[in-house]
Phi, psi and omega in degrees: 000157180263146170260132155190139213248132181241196179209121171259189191305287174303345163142214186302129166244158200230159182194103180278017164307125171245062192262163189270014182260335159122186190270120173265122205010081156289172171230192202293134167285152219268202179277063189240137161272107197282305219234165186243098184339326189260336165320340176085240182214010169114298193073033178092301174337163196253345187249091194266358167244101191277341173193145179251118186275096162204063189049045176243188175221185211325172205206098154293128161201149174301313188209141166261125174259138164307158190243014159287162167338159180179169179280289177291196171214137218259155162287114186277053181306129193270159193219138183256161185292178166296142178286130195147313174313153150350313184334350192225027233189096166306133172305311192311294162340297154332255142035297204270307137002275213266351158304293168315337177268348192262352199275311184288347145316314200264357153320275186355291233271326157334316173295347164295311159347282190307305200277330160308301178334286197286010168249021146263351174236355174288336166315340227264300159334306194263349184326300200253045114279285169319000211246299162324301157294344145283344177050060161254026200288339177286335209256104192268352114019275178280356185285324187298309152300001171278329167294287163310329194266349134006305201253351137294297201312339196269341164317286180344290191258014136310328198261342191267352170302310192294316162306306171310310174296344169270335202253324178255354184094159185290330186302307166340286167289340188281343177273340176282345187265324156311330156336246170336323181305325183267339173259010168288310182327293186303305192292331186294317198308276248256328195304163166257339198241141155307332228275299181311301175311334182259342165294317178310298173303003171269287172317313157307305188293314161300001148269315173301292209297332147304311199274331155297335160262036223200295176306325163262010219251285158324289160312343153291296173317310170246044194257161210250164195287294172315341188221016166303320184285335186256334169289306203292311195279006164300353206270312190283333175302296186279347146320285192293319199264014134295322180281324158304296158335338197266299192300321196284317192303314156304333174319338183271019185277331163291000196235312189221100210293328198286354176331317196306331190293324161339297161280347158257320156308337159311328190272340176308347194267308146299001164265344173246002168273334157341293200298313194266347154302294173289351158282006170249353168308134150267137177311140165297129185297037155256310196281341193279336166321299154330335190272328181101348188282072192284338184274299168321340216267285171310359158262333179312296181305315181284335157271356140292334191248346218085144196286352169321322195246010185288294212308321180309289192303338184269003173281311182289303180335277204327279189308351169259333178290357182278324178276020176191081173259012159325113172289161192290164201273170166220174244283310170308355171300295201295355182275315193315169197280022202255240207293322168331329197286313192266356174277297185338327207263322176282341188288308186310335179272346175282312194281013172283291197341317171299283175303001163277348171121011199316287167298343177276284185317322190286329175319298183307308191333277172341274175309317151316260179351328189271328211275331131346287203114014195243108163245357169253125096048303193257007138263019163255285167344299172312313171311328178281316152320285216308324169270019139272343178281340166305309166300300176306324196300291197301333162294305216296333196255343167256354200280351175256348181264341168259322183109177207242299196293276167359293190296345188291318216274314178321311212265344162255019153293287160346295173320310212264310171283337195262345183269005158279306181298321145335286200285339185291316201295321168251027156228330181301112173274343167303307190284007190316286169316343180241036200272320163313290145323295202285325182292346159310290183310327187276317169325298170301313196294316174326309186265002161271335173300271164021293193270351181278327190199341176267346164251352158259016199258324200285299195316327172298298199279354206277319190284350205255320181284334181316164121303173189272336204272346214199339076082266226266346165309315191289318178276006171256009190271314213271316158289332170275006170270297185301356185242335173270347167273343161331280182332315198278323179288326190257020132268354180232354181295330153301333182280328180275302177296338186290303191286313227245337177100111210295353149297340185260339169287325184277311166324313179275324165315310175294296195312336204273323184292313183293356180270320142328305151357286159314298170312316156316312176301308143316339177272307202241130177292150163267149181224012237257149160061053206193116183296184186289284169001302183280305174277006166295302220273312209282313190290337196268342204241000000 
């Protein structure tokens, strides 16, 4: 059996339980010193507690377990603490405490969010205005390229965040990332030229493509355990209520066509408040912990959360740094047979996330909806923002109570069923009267499936499965699979409904969601009530 030492509310717990998932809800720890600062990283060693100051002496132990949520449940004998500890200190209060302290950081980081959203959907508005004003309205080519290349550049700087984020810290790169964000804006806002416009739009996509992996990436990281799941998936909420922002910011366009320069000029403003947010920010204490920066790790700490909880989190680093005293890893790491099973498990999930149909159903929408009776443009677009922003609310509020993997299964069940109801409603001559109706009805259910668990779950679940070591590589590997299939589906998807026809297109979208299903079932860890740590040491063993 494992000997093995947690610190509960009351000081020490000794717990002969020998299961492998580690110590199940423990509670908060008192002023007890396990490791000493200057003590390092261990060394590898097998004896990580060397002494407890509450009058014992040395402390052998086998395995250190996380001291976050967990399942089973372990036998305590309490040892009581030094006077002083957490005892007089409500958990619930803590909890609340250090939730509430951490929500104006991951505000900041949410504006990287908000400007992928809205450079992904302001183009859509402004398109057959600017084509004019550049006097391209004939050449649907350069039209295309304006559109795409936004989604090369977002190829780019997805695979290049993650490195800029092991090398400079998270804070950092997001300030660096404004950088592009604001002068891709200024050159779309100014241009005169194609030549310009497609460089502004290069430059722009390489910045949302940093900040999608970069915005959850952060936000996993300094997020409190219990509301990590309801946090994280804020990232896909504001992603979609950027693509509203977008739709409403076209509205003045039929009244004053010169508007577009505008709507891309709008965004210069969350790109340089991003910049100035984050100099105020604190870096996540894991990577600086990684870094070796133990003392920044503990300021970090204490201003997100309170100094109440730095011994606890800084307990958990240490008990997650004795198996992994490892430098971060590169990019050929992540291939290796030691990680591949679990990067393979994040790649897989952006490319179901595509291949299920995401872009075709939002493409379509517009020609369902006329096919209705809904002929305006901007109230079929709205209905569709409005039901993903509607869905993501109701994930952000299940994700810590359902779990992340449950809802994955919900949402591409969902999924599956409503892109059959798509295909029937458009070959089935019996629904031939009602083709409208349902194809609506399948349309809303689709992007509310969608928004419950296959668009905030992957972005979510990927920092949380990584290792720490491999973290910010692994979620840019996993977004450049979500930005090249991005590519590829929306280049070659017209040319596949022209042979095969959109109902049979739709068929294959539904299969792809029940294969997804499977995959999931086989595959994906629940991560749901669980530190980083914890599910670092439970995926390495």
């Amino acid at each position: 059996m494992q000997s093995v030492v947690a610190v509960s509310k009351g000081g020490l717990a000794i717990s002969t339980s020998s299961t492998a998932t580690g110590i199940r809800n423990p509670r908060r720890i008192g002023r007890v010193s396990l490791m000493s600062e200057r003590q390092g990283f261990c060394s590898g060693a097998r004896k990580v507690v060397s002494e407890l100051n509450l009058g014992l002496g040395p402390v052998e132990m086998a395995n250190v377990q996380g001291i976050f949520r967990s399942r089973d449940r372990a036998r305590y004998i309490p040892v009581h603490a030094s006077s002083g500890d957490l005892e007089d200190v409500p958990s619930s209060k803590l909890e609340k405490k250090s939730s509430a302290s951490v929500l104006p950081y991951v505000a900041v980081a949410c504006l990287g969010a908000i400007l992928f959203g809205y450079h992904l959907g302001v183009v859509n508005g402004a398109l057959e205005y600017l084509a004019k004003d550049l006097g391209i309205a004939e050449n649907t080519v350069l039209q295309g390229w304006i559109v795409s290349t936004s989604l090369a550049g977002a190829t780019v700087g997805s695979f290049t965040g993650g490195a800029l984020a092991d090398k400079f810290g998270r804070t950092k790169t997001f300030i660096l990332d404004s950088i592009p964000l604001a002068i891709g804006t200024f050159l779309s806002a100014t241009s005169q030229d194609v030549r310009t416009m497609i460089i502004g739009r290069l430059l722009a996509g390489v910045g949302i493509g940093i900040s999608s992996a970069l915005v959850p990436l952060y936000i996993s990281e300094i997020s409190p355990t219990e509301i990590r799941g309801a946090l994280g998936s804020i990232n896909q909420l504001f992603i979609c209520i950027g693509i509203l922002v977008a739709l409403v910011a076209g509205l003045p366009l039929a009244g004053n066509p010169a508007w577009w320069r505008s709507m891309f000029g709008i965004a210069v403003i969350p790109s340089i408040l991003l910049a100035l947010g984050m100099l105020f920010s604190p870096e996540s204490p894991r990577w600086l912990f990684q870094q070796g920066k133990i003392t920044e790790a503990e300021t970090a700490i204490k201003r997100l959360y309170g100094k109440e909880k730095v011994a606890e989190i800084m307990l958990e680093l240490k008990a997650g740094s004795v198996s992994s005293t490892e430098p971060d890893a590169n990019w050929l790491d992540l291939f290796s047979k030691r990680y591949w099973k679990v990067v393979s498990v994040g790649a897989a999930l952006f490319l179901f996330q595509q291949l299920a149909g995401i872009n075709a159903v939002v493409y379509y929408s517009t020609s369902v909806f006329r096919k209705a009776g809904i002929t305006s443009d901007v109230a079929a677009s709205a209905l569709v923002g409005a039901a993903n922003v509607f869905g993501t609310a109701i994930a952000s509020s299940l994700m810590d109570k359902k779990g992340r993997k449950s809802l994955l299964v919900t949402s591409f069940t969902g999924m599956a069923a409503s892109m059959l109801l798509l295909s029937l409603s458009a070959s089935w001559k019996a629904l031939a009267p009602y083709a409208g109706t349902l194809a609506v009805a399948g349309t809303v259910l689709y992007v509310l499936s969608f928004s419950l668990g296959a668009g905030p779950v992957p972005a979510l679940l990927l920092p949380e499965i990584f290792a720490s070591r491999i973290r910010a590589k692994a979620v840019s590997l996993s977004l450049g699979m979500h930005w090249v299939s991005n590519f590829v589906i929306g280049l070659y998807f017209l040319s596949v409904v022209n042979k095969f026809g959109i109902s049979a297109v739709y068929l294959g979208f539904s299969s792809v969601c029940v294969l997804a299903v499977l995959y999931i079932l086989g595959n994906v860890v629940e991560t749901k009530g669980r530190s980083l740590e914890e599910i670092e040491r439970a995926l390495s063993s």
